[in-house]
C-alpha positions as a printed NumPy array, in Angstrom:
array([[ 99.42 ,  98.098, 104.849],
       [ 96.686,  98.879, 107.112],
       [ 94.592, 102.099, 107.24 ],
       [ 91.759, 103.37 , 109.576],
       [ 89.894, 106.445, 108.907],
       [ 86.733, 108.797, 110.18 ],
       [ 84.919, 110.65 , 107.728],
       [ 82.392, 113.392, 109.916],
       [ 80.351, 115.883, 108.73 ],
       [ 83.258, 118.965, 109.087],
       [ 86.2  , 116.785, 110.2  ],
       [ 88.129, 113.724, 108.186],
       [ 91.102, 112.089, 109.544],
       [ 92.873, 108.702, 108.585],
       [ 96.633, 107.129, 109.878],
       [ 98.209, 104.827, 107.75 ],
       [101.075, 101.709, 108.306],
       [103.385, 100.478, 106.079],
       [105.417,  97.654, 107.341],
       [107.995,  96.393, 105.525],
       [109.838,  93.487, 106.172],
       [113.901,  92.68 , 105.994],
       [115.055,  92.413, 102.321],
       [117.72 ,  92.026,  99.704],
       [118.493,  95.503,  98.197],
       [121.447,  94.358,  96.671],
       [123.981,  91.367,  95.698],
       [127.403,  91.938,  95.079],
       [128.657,  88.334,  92.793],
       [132.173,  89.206,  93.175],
       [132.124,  88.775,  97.211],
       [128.949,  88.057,  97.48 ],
       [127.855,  90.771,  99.675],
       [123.963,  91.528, 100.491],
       [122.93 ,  94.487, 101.565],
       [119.526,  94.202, 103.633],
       [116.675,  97.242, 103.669],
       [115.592,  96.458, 107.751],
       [112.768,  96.104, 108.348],
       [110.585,  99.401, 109.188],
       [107.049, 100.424, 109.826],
       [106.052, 103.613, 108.78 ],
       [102.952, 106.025, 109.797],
       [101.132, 108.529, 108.262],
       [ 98.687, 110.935, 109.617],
       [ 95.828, 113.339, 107.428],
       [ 93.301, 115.112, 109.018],
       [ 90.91 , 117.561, 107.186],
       [ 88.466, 120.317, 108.81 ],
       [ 85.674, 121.833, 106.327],
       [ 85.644, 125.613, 107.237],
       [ 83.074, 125.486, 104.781],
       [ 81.529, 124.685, 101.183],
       [ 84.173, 125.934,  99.654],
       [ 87.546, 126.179, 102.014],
       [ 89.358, 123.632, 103.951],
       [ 92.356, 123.672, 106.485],
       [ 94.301, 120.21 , 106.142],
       [ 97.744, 118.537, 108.014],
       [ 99.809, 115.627, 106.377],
       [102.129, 114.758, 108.554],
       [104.014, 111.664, 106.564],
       [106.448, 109.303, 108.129],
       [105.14 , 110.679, 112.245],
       [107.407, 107.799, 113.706],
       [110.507, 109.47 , 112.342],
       [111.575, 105.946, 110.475],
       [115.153, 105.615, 109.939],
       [116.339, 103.574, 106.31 ],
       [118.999, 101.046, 107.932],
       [120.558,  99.163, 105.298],
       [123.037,  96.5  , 106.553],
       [126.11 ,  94.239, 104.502],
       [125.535,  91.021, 106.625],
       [125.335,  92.53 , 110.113],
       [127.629,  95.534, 110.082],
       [126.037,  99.246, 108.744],
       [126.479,  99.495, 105.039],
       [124.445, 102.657, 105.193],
       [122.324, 104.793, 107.899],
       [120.063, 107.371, 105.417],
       [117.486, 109.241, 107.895],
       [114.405, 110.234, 105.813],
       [112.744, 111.964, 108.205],
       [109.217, 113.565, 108.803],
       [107.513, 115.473, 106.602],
       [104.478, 117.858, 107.819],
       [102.164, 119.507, 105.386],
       [ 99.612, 122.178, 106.41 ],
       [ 97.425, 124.418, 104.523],
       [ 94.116, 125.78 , 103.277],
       [ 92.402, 124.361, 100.093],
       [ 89.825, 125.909,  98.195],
       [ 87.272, 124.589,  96.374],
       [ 84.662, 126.381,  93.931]])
């Protein structure tokens, strides 16, 4: 995991990584099967404006790269699931 942010007087942003690595989701004993999570990186991106003391206008935008979940029996496709992006914008208030 890796994060870098910037925290200004009116404006905060940070982007995050997640990498994760090939791994065993699964093990079938009867054929003896695996089925692998690939491995992915993932980024996420917050930024933050202060309108002033007591309102905000804020974006999450979670999973920017559009990461795929490929899961794999050996090498053929045991399962394409598409997660997709997820973008978050609003207004908070704070009194």
């Amino acid at each position: 995991n890796a994060r870098i942010s910037y925290n200004g007087r009116r404006l905060s942003a940070s982007v995050a990584a997640l990498w994760g690595d090939k791994f065993a989701r699964t093990h079938n004993l009867a054929t003896h099967d695996h089925v692998y999570q690939q491995a992915d990186l993932r980024c996420d991106l917050n930024v933050t404006y202060k309108i002033d003391n007591h309102w905000s206008a804020y974006l999450d935008w979670r999973n920017f790269t559009n990461e795929d979940d490929d899961r794999r029996i050996f090498s053929r496709t045991g399962g394409f699931y598409t997660s997709g992006m997820v973008v978050n914008l609003g207004v908070r208030a704070n009194f």
